[in-house]
MARKOLKOL-456152 format. One record per residue (C-alpha): residue number from 1; residue in three letters; chain; x, y, z. Coordinates in Angstrom, 1 decimal, padded with zeros to 4 digits. Layout:
N
+-----+------+------+--------+--------+--------+
: pos : code : unit :      x :      y :      z :
+-----+------+------+--------+--------+--------+
: NUM :  ala :    A :      X :      Y :      Z :
...
+-----+------+------+--------+--------+--------+
***
This chain:
96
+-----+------+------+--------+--------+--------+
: pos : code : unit :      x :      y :      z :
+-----+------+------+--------+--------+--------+
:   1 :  unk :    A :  054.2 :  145.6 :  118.5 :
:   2 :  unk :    A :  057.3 :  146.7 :  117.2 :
:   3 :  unk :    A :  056.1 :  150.5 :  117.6 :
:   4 :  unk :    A :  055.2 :  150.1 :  121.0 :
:   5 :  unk :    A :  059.2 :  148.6 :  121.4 :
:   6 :  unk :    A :  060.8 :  151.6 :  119.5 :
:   7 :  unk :    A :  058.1 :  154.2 :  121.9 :
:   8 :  unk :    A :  059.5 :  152.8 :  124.9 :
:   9 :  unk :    A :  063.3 :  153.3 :  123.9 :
:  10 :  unk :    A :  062.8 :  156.7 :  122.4 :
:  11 :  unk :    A :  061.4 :  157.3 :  126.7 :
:  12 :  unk :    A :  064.6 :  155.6 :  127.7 :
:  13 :  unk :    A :  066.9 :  158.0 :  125.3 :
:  14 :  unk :    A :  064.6 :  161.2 :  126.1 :
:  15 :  unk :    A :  064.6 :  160.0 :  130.0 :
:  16 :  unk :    A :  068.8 :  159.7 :  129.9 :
:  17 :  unk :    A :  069.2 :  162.9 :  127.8 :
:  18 :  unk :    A :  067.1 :  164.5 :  130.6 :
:  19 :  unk :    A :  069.1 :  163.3 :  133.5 :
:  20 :  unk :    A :  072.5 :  163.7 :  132.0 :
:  21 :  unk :    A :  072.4 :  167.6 :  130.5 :
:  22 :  unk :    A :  072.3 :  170.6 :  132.2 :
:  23 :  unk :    A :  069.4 :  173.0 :  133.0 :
:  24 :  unk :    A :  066.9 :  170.2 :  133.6 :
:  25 :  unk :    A :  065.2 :  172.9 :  136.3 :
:  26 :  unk :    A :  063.9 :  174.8 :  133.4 :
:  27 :  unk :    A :  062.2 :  172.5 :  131.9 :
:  28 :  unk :    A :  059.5 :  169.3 :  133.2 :
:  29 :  unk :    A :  060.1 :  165.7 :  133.6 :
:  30 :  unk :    A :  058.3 :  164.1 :  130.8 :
:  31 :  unk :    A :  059.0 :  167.1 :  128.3 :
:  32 :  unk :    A :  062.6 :  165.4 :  127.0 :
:  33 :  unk :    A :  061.3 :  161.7 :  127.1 :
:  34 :  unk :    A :  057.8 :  163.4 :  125.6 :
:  35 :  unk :    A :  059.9 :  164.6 :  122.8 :
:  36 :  unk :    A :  061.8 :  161.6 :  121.8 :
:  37 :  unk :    A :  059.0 :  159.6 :  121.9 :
:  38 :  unk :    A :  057.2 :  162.2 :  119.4 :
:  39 :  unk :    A :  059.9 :  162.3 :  117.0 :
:  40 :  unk :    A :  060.1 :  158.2 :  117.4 :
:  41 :  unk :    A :  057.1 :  157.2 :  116.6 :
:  42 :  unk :    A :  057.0 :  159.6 :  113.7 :
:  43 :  unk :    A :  060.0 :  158.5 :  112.0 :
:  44 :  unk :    A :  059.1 :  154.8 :  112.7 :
:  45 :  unk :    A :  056.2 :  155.0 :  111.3 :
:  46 :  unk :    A :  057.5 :  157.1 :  108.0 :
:  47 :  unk :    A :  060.4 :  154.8 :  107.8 :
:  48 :  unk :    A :  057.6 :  151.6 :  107.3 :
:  49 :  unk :    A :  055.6 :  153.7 :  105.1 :
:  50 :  unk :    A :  058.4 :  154.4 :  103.0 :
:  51 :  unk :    A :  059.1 :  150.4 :  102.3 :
:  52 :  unk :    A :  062.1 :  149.9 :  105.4 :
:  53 :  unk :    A :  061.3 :  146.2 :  106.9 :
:  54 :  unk :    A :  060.3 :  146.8 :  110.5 :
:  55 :  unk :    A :  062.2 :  143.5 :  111.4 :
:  56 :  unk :    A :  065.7 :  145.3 :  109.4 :
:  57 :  unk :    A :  068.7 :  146.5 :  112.0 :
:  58 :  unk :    A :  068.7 :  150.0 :  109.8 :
:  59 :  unk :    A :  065.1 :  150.9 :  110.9 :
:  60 :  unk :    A :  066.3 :  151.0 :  114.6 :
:  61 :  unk :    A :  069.3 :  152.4 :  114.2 :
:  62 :  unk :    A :  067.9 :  155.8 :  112.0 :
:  63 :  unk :    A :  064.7 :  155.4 :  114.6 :
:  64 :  unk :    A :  067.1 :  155.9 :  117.8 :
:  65 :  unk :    A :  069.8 :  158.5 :  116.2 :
:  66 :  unk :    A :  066.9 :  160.6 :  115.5 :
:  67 :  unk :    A :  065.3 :  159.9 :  118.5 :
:  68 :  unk :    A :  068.7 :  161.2 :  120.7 :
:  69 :  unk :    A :  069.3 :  163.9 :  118.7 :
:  70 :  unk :    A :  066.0 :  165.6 :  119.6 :
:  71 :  unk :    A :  065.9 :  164.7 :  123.0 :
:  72 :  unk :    A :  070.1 :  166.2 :  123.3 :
:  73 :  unk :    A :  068.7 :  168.8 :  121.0 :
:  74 :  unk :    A :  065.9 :  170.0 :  122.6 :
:  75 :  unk :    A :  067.9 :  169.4 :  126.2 :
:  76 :  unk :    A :  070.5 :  171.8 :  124.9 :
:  77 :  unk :    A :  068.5 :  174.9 :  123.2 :
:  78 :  unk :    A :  065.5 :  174.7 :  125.7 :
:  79 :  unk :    A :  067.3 :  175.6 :  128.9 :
:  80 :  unk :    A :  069.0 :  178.6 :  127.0 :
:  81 :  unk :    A :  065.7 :  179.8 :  125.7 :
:  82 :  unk :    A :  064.2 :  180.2 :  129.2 :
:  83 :  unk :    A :  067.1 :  181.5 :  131.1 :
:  84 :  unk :    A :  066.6 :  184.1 :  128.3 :
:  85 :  unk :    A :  062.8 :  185.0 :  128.4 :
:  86 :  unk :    A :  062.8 :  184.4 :  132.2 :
:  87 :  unk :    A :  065.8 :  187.5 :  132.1 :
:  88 :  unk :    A :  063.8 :  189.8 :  129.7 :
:  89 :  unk :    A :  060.8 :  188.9 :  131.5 :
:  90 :  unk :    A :  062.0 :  190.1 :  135.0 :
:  91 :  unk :    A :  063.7 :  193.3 :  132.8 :
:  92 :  unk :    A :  060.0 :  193.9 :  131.9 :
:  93 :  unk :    A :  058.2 :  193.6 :  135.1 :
:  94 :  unk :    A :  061.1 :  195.5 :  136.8 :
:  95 :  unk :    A :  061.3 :  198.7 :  134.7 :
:  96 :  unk :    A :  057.3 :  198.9 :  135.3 :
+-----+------+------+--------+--------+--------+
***
């Protein structure tokens, strides 16, 4: 149950990070709250497999951190990637 909690906060973290960077028109909706919801779930579950309580305060606080700093991560490198390959894309197409 506990992983379905920490699944729908890593959506709330991507979903914020989304609406609160720049150059959220190069990327979807769900690709920010996707991501943090990726990387939570994986750490959870490595976390409890690695002997952390799921009931301990330290689970969710390494969950969450990790979980924000892909979804600000990803927010921050993925818009400069595109403006990037959209500019050598349209240098491409225009020299033909």
């Amino acid at each position: 149950m506990e992983l379905l909690f920490v699944c729908i906060a890593a959506a709330s973290i991507g979903a914020v990070a989304r609406y609160t960077l720049p150059g959220r028109e190069t990327h979807g909706v769900l690709l920010l709250p996707g991501i943090a919801t990726a990387v939570g779930a994986a750490v959870w579950a490595a976390l409890t497999w690695l002997g952390m309580p799921f009931d301990g305060g330290w689970i969710w606080v390494v969950t969450l951190a990790l979980c924000a700093l892909a979804a600000v991560g990803a927010g921050i490198l993925l818009p400069r990637r595109r403006r990037e390959a959209d500019a050598r894309l349209l240098a491409t197409l225009s020299h033909s």
